[in-house]
C-alpha positions in Angstrom: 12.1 53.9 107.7 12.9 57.2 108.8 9.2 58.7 107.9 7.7 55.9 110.0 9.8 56.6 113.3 8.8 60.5 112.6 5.2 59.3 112.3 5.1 57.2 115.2 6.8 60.0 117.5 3.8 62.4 116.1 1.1 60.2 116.8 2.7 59.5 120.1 3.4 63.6 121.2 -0.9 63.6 119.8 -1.7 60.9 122.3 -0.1 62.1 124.9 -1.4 65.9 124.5 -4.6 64.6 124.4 -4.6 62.2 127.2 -3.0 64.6 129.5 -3.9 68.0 128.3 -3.5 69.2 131.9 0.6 68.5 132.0 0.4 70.2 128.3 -0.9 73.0 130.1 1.7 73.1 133.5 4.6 72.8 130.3 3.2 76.0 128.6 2.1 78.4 131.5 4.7 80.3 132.2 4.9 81.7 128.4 1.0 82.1 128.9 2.0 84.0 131.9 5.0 85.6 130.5 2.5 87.0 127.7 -0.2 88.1 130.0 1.6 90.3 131.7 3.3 91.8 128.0 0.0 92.5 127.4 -1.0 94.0 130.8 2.3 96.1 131.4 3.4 97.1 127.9 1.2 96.5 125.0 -1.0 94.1 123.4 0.7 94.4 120.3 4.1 93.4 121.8 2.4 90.7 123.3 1.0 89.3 120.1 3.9 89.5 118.0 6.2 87.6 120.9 3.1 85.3 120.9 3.8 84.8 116.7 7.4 84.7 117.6 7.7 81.6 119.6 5.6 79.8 117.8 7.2 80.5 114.8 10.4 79.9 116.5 9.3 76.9 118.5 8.6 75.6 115.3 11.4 75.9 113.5 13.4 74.2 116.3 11.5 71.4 116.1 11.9 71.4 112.1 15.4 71.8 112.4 16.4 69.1 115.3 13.8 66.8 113.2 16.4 67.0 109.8 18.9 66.3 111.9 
């Protein structure tokens, strides 16, 4: 039963990103923004491993509070 409630809030989350890809957008811009200006003021390489980091760690917080 568990597997099907995880299923269903997946295929919900993918509904919703694609139905409203514009509020997925609002939701992520500052970390777009954040980045950007990583890249622009520091380095590009900085900017691509926090880039690697969050979504690895953005991940693994949704992993973890999934088990849970």
């Amino acid at each position: 039963m568990a597997k099907e409630i995880d299923r269903v809030r997946a295929q919900s989350a993918l509904a919703v990103i694609k139905q409203h890809p514009g509020m997925v957008l609002f939701v992520v811009s500052p970390v777009i923004i954040g980045l950007g200006l990583v890249w622009w003021l520091v380095s590009p390489t900085l900017a691509v491993l926090l880039f690697i980091g969050a979504v690895v760690g953005g991940a693994a917080v949704l992993l973890l509070n999934r088990k849970q």
